[in-house]
N, C-alpha and C positions, 0 to 999 in steps of 0.2 A: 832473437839471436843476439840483440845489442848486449852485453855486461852490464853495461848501466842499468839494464831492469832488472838486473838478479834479486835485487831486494824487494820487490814485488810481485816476482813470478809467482809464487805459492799465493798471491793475498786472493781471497772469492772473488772481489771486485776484478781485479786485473782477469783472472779467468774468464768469467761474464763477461767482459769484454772482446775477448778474444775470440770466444764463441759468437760471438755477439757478427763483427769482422768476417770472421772466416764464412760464416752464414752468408753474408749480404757478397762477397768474393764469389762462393758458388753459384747461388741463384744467378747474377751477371753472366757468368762465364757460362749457363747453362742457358741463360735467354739468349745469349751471343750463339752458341752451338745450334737454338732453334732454329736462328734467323741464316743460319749459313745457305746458301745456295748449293747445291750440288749440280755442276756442271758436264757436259759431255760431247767428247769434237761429232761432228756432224759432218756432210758432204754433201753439196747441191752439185747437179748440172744445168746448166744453162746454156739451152741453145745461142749460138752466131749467125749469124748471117754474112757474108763480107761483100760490103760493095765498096767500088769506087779504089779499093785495096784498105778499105779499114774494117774495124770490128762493128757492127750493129746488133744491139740488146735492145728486147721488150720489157718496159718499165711501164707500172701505174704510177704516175705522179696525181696524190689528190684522188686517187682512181679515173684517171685520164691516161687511157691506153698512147703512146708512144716509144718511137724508137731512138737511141742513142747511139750515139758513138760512145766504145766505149777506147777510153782514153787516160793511159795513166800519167800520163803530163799534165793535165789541167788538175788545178789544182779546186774546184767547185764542179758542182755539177749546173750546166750551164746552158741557158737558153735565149733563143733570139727573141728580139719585141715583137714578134709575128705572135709564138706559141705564148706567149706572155700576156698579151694584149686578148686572146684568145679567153687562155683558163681566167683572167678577169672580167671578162663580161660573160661568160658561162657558170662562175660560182667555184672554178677548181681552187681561185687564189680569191684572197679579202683581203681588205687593205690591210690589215692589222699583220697581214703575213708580210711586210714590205716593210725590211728593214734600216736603210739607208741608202748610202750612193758611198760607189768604190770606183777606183780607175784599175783599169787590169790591162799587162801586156799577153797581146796577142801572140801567137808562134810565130809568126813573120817579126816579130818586135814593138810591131802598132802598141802604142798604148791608148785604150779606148773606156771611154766613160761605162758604168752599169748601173747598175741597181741590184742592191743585196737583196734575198727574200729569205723566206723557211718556206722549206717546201714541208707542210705536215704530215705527211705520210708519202713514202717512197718504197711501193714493192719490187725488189727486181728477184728475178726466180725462183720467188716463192717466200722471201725473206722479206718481212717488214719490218721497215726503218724508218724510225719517227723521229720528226725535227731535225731535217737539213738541211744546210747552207746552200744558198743556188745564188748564183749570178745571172742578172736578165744583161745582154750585151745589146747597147742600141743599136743591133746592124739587123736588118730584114731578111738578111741571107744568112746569117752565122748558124753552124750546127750546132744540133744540140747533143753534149757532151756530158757523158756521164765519169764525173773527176774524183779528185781524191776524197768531198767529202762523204762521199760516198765509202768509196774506194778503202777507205782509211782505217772506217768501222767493222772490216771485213777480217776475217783470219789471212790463212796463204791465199791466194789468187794461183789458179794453173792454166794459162792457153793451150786445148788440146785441138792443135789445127786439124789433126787428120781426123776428131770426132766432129769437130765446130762445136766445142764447146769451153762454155769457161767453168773451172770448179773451182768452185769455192769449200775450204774448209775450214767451220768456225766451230767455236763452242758454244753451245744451248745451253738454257736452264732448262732442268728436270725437274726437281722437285726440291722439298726446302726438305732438310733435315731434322726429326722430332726428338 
């Protein structure tokens, strides 16, 4: 389109090239078109339970059946050095899953020491979600809270108290595009 190549436009060379171009532009744009993912929203339900007046969900963390609070203030998904101490001498956590030391405030305000991990696989209602963030909190008593990292990776969230359920609805991959 430039004017400056007007003097060229007609030469075999300059054509051969252009074909040349537009060749290597298609094939791209056609491997890019392979690789697209085709998406589609989805809808889970998830049983509750409520004790004590909060939300309780059945998660496999590691495939270690447990219950959570579920909680959209915390910002990790978060457990005490009880269950912690637990999935490591049972094989659910390895060291290599233990990623540093963080200080986190508690809802009362407390700010209290932890321990960062990845939790490698996290099913909650059917949905598995690999590699996330968890906070072990050094208190024996702390609940275990299922937070935003979780939470995060999730589409809408819906609390349907009169089902006791919570729905979730995200987008799935289906299939790649040929």
């Amino acid at each position: 389109m430039d004017d400056d190549l007007d003097a060229i436009r007609e030469l075999p060379k300059y054509k051969e090239l252009i074909r040349h171009y537009k060749s290597i532009f298609e094939t791209e744009i056609e491997d890019k078109m392979q690789a697209t993912s085709v998406y589609e929203e989805q809808t889970v339900e998830i049983p509750f339970s409520k004790e004590d007046g909060v939300c309780k969900v059945k998660c496999a963390i590691n495939n270690l059946p447990l219950y959570f609070v579920f909680d959209t203030g915390a910002s990790d998904v978060s457990l005490s050095s009880v269950e912690a101490t637990f999935m490591m001498k049972n094989g659910y956590l390895k060291s290599s899953d233990v990623i540093g030391k963080q200080n986190y405030m508690m809802a009362n305000g407390e700010i209290s020491a932890g321990t960062v991990i990845n939790l490698r696989n996290v099913n909650f209602g059917g949905l598995d979600l690999d590699n996330i963030r968890a906070s072990v909190v050094h208190n024996q008593t702390a609940p275990l809270l299922l937070g935003q990292s979780i939470l995060g990776r999730l589409g809408s969230i819906e609390i349907d108290n009169a089902k006791r359920v919570l729905r979730i609805t995200y987008k799935k991959k289906v299939e790649e595009c040929k």
